[in-house]
KEFIGU-50486 format. One record per residue: residue in one letter; y, z, x of N, C-alpha, C, O in turn. Coordinates in steps of 0.2 Angstrom, whole numbers, plus 2048, in hexadecimal, padded with zeros to 3 digits. Layout:
<recs>
AYZXYZXYZXYZX/...
</recs>
This chain:
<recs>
XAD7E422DDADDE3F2DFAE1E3C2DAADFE3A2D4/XAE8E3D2DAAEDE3B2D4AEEE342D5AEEE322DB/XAEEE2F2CEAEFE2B2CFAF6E282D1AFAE2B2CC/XAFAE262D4B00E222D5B03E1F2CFB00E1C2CB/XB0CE1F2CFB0DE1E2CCB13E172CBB18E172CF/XB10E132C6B14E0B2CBB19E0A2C7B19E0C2C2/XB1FE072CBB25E062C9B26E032C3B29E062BF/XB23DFC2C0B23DFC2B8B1DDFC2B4B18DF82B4/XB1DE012B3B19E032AEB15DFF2AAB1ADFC2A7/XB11DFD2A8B0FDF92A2B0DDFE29DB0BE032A1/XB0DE01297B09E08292B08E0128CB0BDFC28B/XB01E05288AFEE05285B02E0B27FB02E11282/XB04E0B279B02E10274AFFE0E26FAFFE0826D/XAFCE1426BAF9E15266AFBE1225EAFDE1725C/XAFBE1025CAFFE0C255AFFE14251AFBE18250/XB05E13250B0BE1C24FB11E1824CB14E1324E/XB11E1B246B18E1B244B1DE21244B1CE27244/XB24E1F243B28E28242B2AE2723CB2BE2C239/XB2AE21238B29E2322FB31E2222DB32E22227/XB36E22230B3CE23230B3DE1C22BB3BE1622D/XB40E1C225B42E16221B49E14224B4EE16221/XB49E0F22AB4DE0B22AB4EE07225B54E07223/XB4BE03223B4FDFF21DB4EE03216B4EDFF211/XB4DE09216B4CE0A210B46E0B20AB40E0820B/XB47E0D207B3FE0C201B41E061FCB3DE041F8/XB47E041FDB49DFD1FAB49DF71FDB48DF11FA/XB49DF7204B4ADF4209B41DEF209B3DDF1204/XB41DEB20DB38DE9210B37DF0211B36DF320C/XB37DF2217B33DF6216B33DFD214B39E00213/XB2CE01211B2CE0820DB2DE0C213B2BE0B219/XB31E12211B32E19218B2AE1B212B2AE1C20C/XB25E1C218B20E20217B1FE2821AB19E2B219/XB23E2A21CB26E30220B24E3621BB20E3A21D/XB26E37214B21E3A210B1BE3B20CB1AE3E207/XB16E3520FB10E3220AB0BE3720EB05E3620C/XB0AE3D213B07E41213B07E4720FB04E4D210/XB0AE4620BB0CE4D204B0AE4D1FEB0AE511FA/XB06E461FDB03E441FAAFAE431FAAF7E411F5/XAF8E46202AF2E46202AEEE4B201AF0E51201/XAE7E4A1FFAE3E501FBADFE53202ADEE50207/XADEE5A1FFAD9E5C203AD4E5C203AD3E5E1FE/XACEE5A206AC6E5A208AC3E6020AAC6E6320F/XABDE62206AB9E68208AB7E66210AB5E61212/XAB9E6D214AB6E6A21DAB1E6B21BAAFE6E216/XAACE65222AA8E65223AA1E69225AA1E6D229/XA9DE68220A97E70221A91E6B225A8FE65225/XA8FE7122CA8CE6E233A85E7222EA84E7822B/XA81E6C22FA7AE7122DA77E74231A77E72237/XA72E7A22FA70E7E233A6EE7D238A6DE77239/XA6BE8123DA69E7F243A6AE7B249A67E7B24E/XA70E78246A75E7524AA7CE78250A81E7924C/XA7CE78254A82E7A256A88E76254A89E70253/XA8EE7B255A94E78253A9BE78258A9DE7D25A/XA9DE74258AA2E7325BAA7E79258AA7E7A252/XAACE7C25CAB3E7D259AB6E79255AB8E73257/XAB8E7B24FAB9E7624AAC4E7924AAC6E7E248/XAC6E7524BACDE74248AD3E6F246AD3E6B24B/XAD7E6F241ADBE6A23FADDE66245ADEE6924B/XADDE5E243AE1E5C246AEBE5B246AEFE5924A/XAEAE5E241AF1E5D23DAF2E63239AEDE65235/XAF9E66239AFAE6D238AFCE6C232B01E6A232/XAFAE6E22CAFDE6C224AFFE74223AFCE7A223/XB05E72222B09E7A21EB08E7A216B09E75211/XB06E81215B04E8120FB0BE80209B11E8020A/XB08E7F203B0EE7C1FEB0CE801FAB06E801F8/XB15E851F8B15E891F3B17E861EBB16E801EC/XB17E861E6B18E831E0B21E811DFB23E7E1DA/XB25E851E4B2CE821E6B2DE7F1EAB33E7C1EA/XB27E7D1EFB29E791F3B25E7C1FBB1FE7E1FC/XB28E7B200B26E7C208B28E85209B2EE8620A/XB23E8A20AB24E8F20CB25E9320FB21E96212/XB2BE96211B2EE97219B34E90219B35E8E21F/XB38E8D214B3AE8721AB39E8121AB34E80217/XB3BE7E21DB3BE76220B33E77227B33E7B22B/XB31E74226B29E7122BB2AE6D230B2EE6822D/XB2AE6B234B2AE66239B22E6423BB1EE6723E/XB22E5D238B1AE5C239B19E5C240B1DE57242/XB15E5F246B15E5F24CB10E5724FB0BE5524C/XB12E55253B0EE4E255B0AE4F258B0AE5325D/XB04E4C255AFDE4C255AF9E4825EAFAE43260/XAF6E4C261AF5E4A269AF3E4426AAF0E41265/XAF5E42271AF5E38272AEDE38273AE9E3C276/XAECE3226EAE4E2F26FAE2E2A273ADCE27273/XAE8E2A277AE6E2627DAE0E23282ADFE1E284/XADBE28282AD6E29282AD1E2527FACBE24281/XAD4E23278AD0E1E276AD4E19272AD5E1726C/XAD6E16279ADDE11277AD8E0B277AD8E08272/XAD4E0A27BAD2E0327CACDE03277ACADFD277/XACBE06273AC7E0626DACCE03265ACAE03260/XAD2E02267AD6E04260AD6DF9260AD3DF5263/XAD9DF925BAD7DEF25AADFDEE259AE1DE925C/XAE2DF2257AEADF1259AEEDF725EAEEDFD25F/XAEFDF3260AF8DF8267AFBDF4268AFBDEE268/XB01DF7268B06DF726BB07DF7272B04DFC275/XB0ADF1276B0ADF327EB12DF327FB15DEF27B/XB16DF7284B1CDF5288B1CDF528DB18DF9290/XB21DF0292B23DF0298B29DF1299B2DDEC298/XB2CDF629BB32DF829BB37DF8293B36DFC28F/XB3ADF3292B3FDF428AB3ADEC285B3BDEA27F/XB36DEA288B31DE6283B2CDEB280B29DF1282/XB2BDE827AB25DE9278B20DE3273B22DDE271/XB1BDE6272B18DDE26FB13DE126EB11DE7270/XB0EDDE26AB08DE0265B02DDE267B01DD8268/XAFBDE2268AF7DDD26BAF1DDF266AEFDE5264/XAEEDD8266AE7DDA260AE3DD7262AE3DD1265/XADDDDB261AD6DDA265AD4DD425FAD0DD625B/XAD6DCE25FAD4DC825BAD7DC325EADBDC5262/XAD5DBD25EAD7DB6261ADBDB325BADADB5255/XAE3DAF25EAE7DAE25DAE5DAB254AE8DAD24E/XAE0DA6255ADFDA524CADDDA9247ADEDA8241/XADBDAD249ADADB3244AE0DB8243AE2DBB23D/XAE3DB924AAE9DBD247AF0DBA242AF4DBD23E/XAF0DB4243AF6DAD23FAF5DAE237AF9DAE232/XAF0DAE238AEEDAF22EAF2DB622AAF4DB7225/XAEFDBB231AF2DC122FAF9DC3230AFCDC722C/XAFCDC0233B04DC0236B09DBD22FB0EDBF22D/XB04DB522BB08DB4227B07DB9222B0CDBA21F/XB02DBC220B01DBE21AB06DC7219B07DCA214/XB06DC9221B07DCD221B11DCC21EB14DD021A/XB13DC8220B1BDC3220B1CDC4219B21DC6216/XB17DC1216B17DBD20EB19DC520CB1EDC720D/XB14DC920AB12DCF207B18DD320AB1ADD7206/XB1BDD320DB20DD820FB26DD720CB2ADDB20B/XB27DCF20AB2DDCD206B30DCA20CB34DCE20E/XB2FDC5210B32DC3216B2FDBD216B29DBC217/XB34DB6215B33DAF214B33DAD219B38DAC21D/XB2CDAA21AB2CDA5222B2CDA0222B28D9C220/XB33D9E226B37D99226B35D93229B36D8D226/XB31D93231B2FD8E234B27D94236B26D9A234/XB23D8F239B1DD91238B19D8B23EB15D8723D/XB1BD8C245B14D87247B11D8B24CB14D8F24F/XB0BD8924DB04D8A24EB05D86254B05D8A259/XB06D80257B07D8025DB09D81260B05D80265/XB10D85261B11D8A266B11D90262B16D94264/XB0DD9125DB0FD9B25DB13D9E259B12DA4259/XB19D9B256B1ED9E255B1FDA024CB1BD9D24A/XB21DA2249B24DA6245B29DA5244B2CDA3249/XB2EDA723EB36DA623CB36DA8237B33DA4233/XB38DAE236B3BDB022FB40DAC22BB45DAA22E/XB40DAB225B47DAA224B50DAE224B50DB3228/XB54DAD222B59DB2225B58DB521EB57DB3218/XB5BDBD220B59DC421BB60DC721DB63DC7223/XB62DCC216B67DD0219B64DD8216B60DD9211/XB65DDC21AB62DE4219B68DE7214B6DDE5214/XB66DEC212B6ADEF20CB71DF320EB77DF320B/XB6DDF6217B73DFB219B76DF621FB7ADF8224/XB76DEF21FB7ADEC224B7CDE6220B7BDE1223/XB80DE5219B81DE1215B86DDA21AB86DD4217/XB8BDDC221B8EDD9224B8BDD4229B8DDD122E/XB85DD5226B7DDD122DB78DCD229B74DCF224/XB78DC722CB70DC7229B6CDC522EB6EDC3234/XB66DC722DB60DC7234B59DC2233B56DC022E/XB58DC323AB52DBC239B4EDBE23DB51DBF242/XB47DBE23DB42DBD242B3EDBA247B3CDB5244/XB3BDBB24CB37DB724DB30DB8252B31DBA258/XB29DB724EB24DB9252B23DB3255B23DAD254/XB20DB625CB1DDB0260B18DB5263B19DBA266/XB10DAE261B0ADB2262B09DAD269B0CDA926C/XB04DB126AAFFDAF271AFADB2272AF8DB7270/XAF8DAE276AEFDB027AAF0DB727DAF6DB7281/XAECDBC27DAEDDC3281AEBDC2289AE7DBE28C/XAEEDC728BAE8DC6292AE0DC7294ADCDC5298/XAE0DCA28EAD8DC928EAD2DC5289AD3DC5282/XACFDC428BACCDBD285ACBDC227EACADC827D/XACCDBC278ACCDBD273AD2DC3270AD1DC626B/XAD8DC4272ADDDC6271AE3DC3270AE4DBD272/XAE7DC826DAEEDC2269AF8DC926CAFADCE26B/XAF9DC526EAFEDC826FB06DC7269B07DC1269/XB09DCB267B0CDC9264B15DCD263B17DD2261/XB19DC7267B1FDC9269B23DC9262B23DC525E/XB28DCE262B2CDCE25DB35DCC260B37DCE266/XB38DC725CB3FDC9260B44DC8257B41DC5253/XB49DCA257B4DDCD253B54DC8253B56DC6258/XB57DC724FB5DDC224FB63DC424AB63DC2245/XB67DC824BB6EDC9245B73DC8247B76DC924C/XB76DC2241B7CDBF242B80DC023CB7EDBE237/XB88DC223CB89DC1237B8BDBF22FB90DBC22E/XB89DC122CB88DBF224B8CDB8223B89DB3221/XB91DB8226B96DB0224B93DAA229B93DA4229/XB90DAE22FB8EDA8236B8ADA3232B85DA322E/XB8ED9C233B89D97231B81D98234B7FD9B239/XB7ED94231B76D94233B73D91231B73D9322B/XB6ED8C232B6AD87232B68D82238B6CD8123D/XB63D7F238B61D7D23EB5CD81242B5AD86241/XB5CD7E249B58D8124DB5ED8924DB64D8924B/XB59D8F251B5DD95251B5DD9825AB58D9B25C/XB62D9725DB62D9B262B62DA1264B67DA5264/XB5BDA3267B59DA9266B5BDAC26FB5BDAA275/XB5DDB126BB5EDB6272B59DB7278B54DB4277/XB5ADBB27EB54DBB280B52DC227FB4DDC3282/XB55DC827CB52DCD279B56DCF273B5CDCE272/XB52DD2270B54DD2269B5BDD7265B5BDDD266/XB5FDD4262B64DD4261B64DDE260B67DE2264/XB61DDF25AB5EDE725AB57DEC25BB53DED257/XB57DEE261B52DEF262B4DDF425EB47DF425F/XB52DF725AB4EDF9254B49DF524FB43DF424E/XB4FDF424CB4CDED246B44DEB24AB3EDED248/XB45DE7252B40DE5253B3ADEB252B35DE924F/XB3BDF1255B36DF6256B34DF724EB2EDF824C/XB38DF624BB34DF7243B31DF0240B2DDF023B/XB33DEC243B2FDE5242B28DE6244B23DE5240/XB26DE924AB20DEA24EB1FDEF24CB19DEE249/XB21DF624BB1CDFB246B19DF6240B14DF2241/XB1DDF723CB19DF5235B15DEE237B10DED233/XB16DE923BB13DE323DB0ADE923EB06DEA23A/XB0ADEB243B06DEE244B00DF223FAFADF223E/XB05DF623DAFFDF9239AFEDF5233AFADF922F/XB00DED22FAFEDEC22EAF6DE8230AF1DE922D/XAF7DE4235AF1DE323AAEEDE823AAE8DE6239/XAEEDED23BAE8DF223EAE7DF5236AE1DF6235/XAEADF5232AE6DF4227AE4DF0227AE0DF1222/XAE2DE922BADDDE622AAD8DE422CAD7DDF230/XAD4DE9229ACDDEB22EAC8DE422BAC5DE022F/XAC9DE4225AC5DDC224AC5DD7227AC2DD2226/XACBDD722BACEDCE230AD0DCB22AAD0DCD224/XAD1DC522BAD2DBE22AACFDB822CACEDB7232/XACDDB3228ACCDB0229AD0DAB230AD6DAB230/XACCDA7236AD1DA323AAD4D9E237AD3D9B232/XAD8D9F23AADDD97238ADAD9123DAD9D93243/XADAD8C23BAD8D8423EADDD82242ADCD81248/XAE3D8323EAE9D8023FAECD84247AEFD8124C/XAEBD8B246AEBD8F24DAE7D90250AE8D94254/XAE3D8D250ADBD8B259AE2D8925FAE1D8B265/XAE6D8625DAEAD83262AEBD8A266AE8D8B26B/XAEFD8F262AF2D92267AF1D9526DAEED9926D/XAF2D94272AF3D96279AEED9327DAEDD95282/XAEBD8E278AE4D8C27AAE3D87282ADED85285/XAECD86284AEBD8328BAEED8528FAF0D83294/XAEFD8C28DAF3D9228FAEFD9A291AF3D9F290/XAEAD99292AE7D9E294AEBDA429BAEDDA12A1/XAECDAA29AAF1DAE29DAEEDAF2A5AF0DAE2AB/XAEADB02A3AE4DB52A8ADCDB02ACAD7DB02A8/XADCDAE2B2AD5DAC2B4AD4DAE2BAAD8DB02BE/XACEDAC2BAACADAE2C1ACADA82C4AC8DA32C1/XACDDA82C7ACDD9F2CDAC9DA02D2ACADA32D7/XAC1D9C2D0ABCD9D2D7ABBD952DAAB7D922D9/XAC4D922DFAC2D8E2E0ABCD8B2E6ABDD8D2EB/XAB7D862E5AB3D852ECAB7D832F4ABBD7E2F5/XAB4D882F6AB7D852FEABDD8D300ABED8F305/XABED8E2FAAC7D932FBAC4D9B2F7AC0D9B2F2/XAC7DA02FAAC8DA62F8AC9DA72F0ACEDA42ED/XAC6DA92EEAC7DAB2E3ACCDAF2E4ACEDB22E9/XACFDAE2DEAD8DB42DCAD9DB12D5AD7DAB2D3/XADBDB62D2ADDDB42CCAE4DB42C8AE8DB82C8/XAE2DAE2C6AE9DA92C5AECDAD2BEAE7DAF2BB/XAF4DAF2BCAF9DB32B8AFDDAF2B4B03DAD2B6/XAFCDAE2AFB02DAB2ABB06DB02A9B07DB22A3/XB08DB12AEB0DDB92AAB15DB92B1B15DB62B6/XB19DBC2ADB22DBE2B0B1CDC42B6B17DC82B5/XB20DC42BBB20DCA2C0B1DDD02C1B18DD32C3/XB24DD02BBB24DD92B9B1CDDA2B6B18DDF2B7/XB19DD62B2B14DD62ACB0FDD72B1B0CDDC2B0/XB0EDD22B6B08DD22B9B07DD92BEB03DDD2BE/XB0DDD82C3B0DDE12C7B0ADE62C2B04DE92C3/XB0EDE82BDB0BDEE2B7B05DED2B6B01DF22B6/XB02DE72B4AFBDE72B1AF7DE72B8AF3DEB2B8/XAF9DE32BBAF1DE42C1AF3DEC2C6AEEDED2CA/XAF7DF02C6AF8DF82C6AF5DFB2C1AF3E002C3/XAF4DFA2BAAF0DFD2B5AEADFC2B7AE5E012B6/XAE7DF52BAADEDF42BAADDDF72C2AD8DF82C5/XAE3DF72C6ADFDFC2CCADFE022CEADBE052D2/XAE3E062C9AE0E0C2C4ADAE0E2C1AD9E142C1/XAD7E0B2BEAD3E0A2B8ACDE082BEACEE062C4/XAC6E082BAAC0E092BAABDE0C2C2ABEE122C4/XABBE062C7AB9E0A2CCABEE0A2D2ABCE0B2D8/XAC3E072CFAC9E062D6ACDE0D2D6ACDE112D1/XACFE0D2DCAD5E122DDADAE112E3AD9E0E2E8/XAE2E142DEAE6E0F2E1AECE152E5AEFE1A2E3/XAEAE122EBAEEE142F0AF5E172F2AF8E1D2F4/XAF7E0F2F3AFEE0E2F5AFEE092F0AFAE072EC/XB04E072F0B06E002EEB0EDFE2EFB11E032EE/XB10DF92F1B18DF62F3B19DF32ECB13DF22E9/XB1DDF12E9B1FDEB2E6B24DE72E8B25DE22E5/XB26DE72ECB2CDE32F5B27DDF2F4B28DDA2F1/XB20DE12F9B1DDDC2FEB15DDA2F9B10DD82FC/XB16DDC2F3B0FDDB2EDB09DDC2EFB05DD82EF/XB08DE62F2B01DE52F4B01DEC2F0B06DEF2EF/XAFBDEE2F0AF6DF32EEAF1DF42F3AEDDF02F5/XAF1DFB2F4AECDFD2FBAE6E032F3AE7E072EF/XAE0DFE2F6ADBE022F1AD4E022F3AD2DFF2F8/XAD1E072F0ACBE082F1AC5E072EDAC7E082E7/XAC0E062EEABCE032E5AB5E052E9AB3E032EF/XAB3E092E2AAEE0E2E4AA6E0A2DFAA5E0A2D9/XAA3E082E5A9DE042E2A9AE072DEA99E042D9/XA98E0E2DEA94E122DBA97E142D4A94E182D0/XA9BE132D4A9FE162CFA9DE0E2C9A9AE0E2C4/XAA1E072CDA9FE022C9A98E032C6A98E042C0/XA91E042CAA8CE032C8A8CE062C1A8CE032BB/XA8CE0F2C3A8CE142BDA90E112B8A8CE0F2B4/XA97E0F2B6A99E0C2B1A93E062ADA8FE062A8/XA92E012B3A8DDFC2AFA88E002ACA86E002A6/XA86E032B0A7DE072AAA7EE0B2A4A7AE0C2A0/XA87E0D2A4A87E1029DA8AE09298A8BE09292/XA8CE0529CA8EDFF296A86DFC295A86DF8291/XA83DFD297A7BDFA298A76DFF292A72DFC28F/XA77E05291A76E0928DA72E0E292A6CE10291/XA75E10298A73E1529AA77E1A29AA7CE1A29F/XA77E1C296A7DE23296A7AE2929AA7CE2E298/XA77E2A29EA76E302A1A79E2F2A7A7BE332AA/XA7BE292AAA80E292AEA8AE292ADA8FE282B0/XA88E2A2A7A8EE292A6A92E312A9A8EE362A8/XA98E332AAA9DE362AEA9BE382B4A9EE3C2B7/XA95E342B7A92E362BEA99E352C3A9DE302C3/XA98E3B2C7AA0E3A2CCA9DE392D3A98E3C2D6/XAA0E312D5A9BE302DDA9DE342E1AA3E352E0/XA9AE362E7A9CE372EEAA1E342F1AA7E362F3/XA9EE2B2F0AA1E292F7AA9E272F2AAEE242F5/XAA8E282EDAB0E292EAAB4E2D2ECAB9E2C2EE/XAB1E322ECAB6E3A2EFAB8E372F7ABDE372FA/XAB4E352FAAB4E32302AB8E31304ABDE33308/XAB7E282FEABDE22300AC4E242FFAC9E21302/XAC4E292F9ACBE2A2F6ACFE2F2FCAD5E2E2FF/XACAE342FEACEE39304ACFE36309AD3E3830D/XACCE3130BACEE2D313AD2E27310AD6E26315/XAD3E2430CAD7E1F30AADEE24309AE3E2230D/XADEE2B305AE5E2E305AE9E2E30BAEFE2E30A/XAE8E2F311AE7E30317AECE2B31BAF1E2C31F/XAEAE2531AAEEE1E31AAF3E1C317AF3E1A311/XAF9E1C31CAFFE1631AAFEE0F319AFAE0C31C/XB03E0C314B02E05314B05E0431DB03DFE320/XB0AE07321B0EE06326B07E0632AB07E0232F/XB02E0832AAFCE0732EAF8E0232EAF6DFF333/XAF7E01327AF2DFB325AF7DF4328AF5DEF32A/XAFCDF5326B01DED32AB00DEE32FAFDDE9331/XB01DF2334B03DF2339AFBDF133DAFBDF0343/XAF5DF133AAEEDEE33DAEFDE733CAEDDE3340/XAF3DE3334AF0DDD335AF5DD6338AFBDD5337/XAF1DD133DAF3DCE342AF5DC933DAF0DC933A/XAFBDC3339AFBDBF336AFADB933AAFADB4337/XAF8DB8341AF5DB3344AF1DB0343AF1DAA342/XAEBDB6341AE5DB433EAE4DB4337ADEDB5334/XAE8DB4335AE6DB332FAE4DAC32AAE6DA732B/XADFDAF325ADCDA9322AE1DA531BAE5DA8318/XADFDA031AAE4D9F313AE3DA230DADDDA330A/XAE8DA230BAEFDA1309AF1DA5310AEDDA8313/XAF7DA5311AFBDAB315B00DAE310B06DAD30F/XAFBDB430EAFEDBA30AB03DBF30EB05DC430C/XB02DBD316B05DC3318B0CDC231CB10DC631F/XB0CDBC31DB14DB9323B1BDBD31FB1FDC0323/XB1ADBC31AB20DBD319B24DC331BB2ADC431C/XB1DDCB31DB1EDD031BB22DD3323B1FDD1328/XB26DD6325B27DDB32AB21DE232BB1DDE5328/XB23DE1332B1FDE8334B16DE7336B12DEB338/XB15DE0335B0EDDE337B0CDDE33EB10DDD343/XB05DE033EB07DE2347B01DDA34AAFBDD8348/XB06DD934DB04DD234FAFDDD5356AFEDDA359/XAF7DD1355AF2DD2359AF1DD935AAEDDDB35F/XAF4DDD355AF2DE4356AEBDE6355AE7DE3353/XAEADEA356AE1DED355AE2DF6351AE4DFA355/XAE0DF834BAE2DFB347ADDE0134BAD8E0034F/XAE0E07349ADAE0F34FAD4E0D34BACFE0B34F/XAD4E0E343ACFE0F33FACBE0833BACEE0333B/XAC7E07339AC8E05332AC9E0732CAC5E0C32A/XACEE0332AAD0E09322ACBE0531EAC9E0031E/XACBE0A31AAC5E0A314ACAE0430EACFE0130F/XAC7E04309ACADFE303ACDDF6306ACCDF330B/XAD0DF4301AD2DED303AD8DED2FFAD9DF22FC/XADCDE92FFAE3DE72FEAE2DE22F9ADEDDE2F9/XAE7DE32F4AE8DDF2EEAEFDDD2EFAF4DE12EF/XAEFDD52F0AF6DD32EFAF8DCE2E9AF4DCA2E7/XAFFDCF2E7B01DC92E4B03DC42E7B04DC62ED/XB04DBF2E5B08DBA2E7B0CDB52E0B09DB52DB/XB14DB12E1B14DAD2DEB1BDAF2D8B1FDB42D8/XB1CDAA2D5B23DAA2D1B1EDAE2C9B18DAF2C8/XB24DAD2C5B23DAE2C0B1FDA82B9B21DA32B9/XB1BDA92B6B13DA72B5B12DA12B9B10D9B2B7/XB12DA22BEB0EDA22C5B08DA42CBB07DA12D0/XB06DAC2C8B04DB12CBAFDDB02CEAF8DAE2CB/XAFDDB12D3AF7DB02D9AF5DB92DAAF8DBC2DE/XAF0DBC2D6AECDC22D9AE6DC02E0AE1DBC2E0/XAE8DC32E6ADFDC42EBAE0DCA2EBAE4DCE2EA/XAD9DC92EFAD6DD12F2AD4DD02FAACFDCD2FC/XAD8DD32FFAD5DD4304AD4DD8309AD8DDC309/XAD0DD930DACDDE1311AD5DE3316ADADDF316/XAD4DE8319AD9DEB319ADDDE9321AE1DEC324/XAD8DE3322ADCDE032AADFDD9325AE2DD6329/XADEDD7320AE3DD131DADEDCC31DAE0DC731B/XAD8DCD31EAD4DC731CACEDC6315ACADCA313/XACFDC0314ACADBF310AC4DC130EABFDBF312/XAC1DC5308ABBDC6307AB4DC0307AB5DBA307/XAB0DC1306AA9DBC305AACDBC2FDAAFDC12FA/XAA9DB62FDAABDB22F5AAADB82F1AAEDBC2EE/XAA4DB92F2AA0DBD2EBAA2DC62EBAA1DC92E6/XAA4DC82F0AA9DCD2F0AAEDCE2EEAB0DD42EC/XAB2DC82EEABADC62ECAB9DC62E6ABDDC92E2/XAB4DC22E4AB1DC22DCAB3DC62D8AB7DC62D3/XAAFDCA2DAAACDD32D6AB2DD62D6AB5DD72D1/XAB4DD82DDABCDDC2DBAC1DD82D7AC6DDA2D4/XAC0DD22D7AC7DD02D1AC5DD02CAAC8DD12C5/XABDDCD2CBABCDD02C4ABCDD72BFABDDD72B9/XABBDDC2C4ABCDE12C3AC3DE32C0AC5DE82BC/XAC8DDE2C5AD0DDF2C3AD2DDC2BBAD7DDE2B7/XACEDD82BBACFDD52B5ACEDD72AFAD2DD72AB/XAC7DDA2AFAC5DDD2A9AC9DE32A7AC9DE62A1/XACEDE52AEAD4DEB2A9AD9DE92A9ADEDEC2A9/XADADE32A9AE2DE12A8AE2DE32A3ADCDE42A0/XAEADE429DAEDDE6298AF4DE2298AF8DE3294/
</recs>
């Protein structure tokens, strides 16, 4: 079954650079674009005997060099295939949501702050304001070589990621005039003056961080950040249905909780973003197998369930125009996730039962209410409701 594809996207890439020296080799930053011309070759690797061998071939195509230079011509180094695959393993990425982008490091917000300044200092970029309270960074103002009629400014602003022990970090960009007076507080846009600039602020932000494989020590002074601002929870209140609570804009939350009903043993149907639901299916057997190979049973690991293949061809089968049209909003339990919607069939009686349960949002912006409920609109047993959100949780991105 193909998975579906949701209207904003959230993506993940890989930390990639294109090398292009926008500021120059004078500039902050160096164009590293030809520092591969300088690398030596390595004898390949010799398999000892007895051993079978894999097909061994380049990952990267080097054209041979004549003693005047590139043979045949000009080369075009060809782009090396997406490692997406093992994205969730890398300690820096890059994520975007439509024209944002922002930095995410597998470390808690004090540990990345040490490295944010150091990274500033070392690049030649004087950090102007600095508080740990709310997060934020400021460059001082800089003028670049090839824009003498501008001077420009920065500003990071860290946070807690959506998932524990993570740091999120927004870049935005500021150019004003060489003559514009300036001092004081700085009125920042609410997207960044050049989208470039910014994107090169975040490359090189980036691979610094991911150069530093030894960390940094925490900062004291940043324990505060985001520390009463957690993005992401499981709310299991007593007495009421669990769902979990979103510090995030709209757009952010739809995209992410579409990537985690995607991901592991969920499969995602339908979905509206009008009326905030997702029609999905979650295959037990398949959760199990994942747990025993994170348990260290790897012989279960790529086991394909049955009742996978089942759920997916009879849930294919259904309209979300069906599944509303079974549920009665008369009876429904609280919250009322469903009044709002047209097309529900009042006291109706569905032909079948559909298989899966319904994921809804609810809620303004960082105000976000995730539930999960079966496919007549009502609420799961606590401990059911549980599992499938935590489930949703563990892939948020």
């Amino acid at each position: 079954m193909n998975k579906l594809t949701v209207g904003a996207a959230l993506c993940i890439s890989s930390l990639t650079l294109a090398g292009c020296g926008v500021f120059g080799n004078d500039g902050y930053f160096r164009d590293r674009s030809n520092d591969y011309q300088q690398a030596d070759s390595l004898t390949p690797l010799q398999i000892p005997e007895g051993i079978n061998t894999k097909h061994q071939e380049e990952l990267y195509e080097i054209p041979q060099i004549a003693a005047n230079g590139l043979e045949g011509g000009d080369f075009e180094v060809p782009r090396p295939q997406a490692i997406s695959v093992n994205a969730g393993l890398e300690r820096v990425k890059i994520q975007k949501l439509g024209s944002n982008r922002w930095v995410l490091v597998s470390q808690p917000p004090e540990e990345v702050w040490p490295q944010l300044h150091y990274f500033l200092r070392s690049s030649g970029l004087r950090v102007e304001m600095s508080d740990a309270s709310t997060g934020i960074m400021e460059t001082a103002w800089m003028t670049f070589d090839e824009s003498p009629d501008t001077k420009d400014k920065y500003r990071l602003q860290i946070e807690t990621g959506v998932q524990p022990d993570t740091t999120e970090v927004h870049v935005r960009h500021l150019s004003v005039g060489v003559d514009s007076p300036v001092g004081g507080s700085v009125n920042w846009p609410e997207r960044s003056v050049s989208p470039e600039r910014e994107g090169w602020m975040i490359d090189e932000m980036s691979t610094a961080l991911a150069a530093d494989t030894a960390g940094a020590s925490a900062s004291l002074v940043a324990q505060a950040i985001g520390g009463s601002s957690v993005k992401v929870q499981l709310q299991e209140p007593v007495g009421h249905e669990p769902y979990i609570s979103m510090g995030l804009e709209m757009d952010r939350a739809w995209a992410t909780v579409a990537h985690a009903v995607n991901a592991g043993a969920y499969r995602l149907h339908r979905e509206d973003s009008d009326i905030g639901l997702f029609y999905v299916t979650y295959d037990e057997e398949r959760e199990l197998a994942e747990s025993e190979e994170d348990d260290g049973g790897w012989f279960s690991w790529g086991k394909k369930s049955k009742q996978d293949d089942e759920l997916a061809e009879s849930a294919d089968q259904v309209t979300l125009q069906q599944i509303l049209a079974g549920i009665d909003p008369t009876v429904e339990s609280e919250p009322a996730l469903f009044k709002e919607i047209k097309g529900l069939g009042v006291g109706a009686v569905p032909e079948d039962d559909y298989p899966g349960y319904l994921i809804m949002i609810r809620g303004k912006n960082d105000e976000i209410e995730v539930r999960v409920r079966d496919t007549r609109g009502q609420p799961l047993s606590r401990n059911k409701a549980s599992q499938l959100l935590l489930s949703i949780q563990q892939n948020l991105i």
